[in-house]
C-alpha positions in Angstrom: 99.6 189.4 157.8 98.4 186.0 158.9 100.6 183.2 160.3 99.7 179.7 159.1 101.9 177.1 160.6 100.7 173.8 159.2 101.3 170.6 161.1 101.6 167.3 160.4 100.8 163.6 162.5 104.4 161.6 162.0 104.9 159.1 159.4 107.1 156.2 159.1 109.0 157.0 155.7 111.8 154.2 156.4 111.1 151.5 159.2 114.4 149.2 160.3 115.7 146.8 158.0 116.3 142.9 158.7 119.6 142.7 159.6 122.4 140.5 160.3 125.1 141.1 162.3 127.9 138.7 163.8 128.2 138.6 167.7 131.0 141.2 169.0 130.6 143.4 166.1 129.0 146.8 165.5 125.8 147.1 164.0 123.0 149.8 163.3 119.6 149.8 162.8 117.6 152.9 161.1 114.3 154.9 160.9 113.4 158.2 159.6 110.0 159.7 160.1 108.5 163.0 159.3 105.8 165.1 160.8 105.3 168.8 162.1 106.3 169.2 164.7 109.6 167.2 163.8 108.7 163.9 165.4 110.6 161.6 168.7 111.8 158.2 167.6 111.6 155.4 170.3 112.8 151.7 169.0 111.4 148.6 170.5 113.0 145.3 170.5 110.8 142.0 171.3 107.7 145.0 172.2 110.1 146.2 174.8 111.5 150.1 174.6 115.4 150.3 173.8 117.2 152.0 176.6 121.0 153.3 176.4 123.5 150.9 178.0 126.8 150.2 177.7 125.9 148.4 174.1 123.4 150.4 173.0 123.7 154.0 171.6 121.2 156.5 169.5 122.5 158.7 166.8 119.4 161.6 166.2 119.4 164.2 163.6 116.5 166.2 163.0 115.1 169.0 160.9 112.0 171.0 160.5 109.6 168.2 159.7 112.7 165.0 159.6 114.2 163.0 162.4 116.4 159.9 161.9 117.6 158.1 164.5 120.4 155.3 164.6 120.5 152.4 167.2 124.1 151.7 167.0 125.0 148.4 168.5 129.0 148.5 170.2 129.9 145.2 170.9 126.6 143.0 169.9 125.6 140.2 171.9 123.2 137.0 171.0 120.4 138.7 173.4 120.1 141.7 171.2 118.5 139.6 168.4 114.6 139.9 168.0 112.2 141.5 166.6 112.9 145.2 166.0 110.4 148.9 165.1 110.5 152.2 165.6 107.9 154.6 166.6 107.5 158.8 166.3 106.1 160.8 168.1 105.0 164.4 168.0 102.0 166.9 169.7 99.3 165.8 167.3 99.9 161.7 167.4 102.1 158.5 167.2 102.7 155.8 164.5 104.8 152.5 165.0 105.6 150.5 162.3 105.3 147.5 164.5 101.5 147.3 165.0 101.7 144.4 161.8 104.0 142.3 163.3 105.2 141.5 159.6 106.5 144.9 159.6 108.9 144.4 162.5 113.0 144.0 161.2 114.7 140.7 162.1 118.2 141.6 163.6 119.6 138.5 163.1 123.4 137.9 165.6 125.3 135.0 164.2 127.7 133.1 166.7 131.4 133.6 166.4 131.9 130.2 167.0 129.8 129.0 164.0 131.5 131.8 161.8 135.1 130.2 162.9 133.4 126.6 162.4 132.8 127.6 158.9 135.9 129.3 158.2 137.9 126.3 159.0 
């Protein structure tokens, strides 16, 4: 018998969305990639890598060729807006869908103050 294991360099299949979120709030961002090995996801904000914090949490699930990975937002703050993308990762390559900058997701973190203004 002969073992074939075929392998596959990561691809973005869903990239974060512009989003818009209201300061305080929760929010989440999303990417899913696939690849063989299943691939790493790393999120940037402003080019900069997204660590954990206090604020800032990542939800992975994974299978044989699949990973998504959430950046959950607890508490959102004006300085989280920017320019958001995601990159995978696995042993044969990487792919971010931030090398366009047109590609990059908006997260957009309105004020309360100017929700409550326009409540009133």
């Amino acid at each position: 018998t002969v073992d074939v294991r075929v392998q596959l360099i990561p691809d973005i299949i869903q990239a974060p969305m512009n989003t818009v979120c209201i300061e305080g709030g929760d929010c989440t961002l999303s990417c899913i990639a696939i690849g063989v090995p299943s691939p790493s996801i790393i999120y940037f904000h402003n080019g900069v890598q997204v660590e954990i914090n206090d604020g800032i949490d990542f939800e992975t699930s994974s299978s044989y060729d699949q990973t998504q990975v959430l950046l959950h937002f607890v508490n959102i703050q004006l300085s989280d807006a920017g320019e958001y993308h995601c990159q995978a990762d696995n042993t044969l390559g990487s792919v971010s869908n931030g090398t366009d900058v047109s590609n990059n997701a908006t997260l957009t973190v309105n004020s309360t103050a100017s929700v409550n203004t326009s409540l009133s």
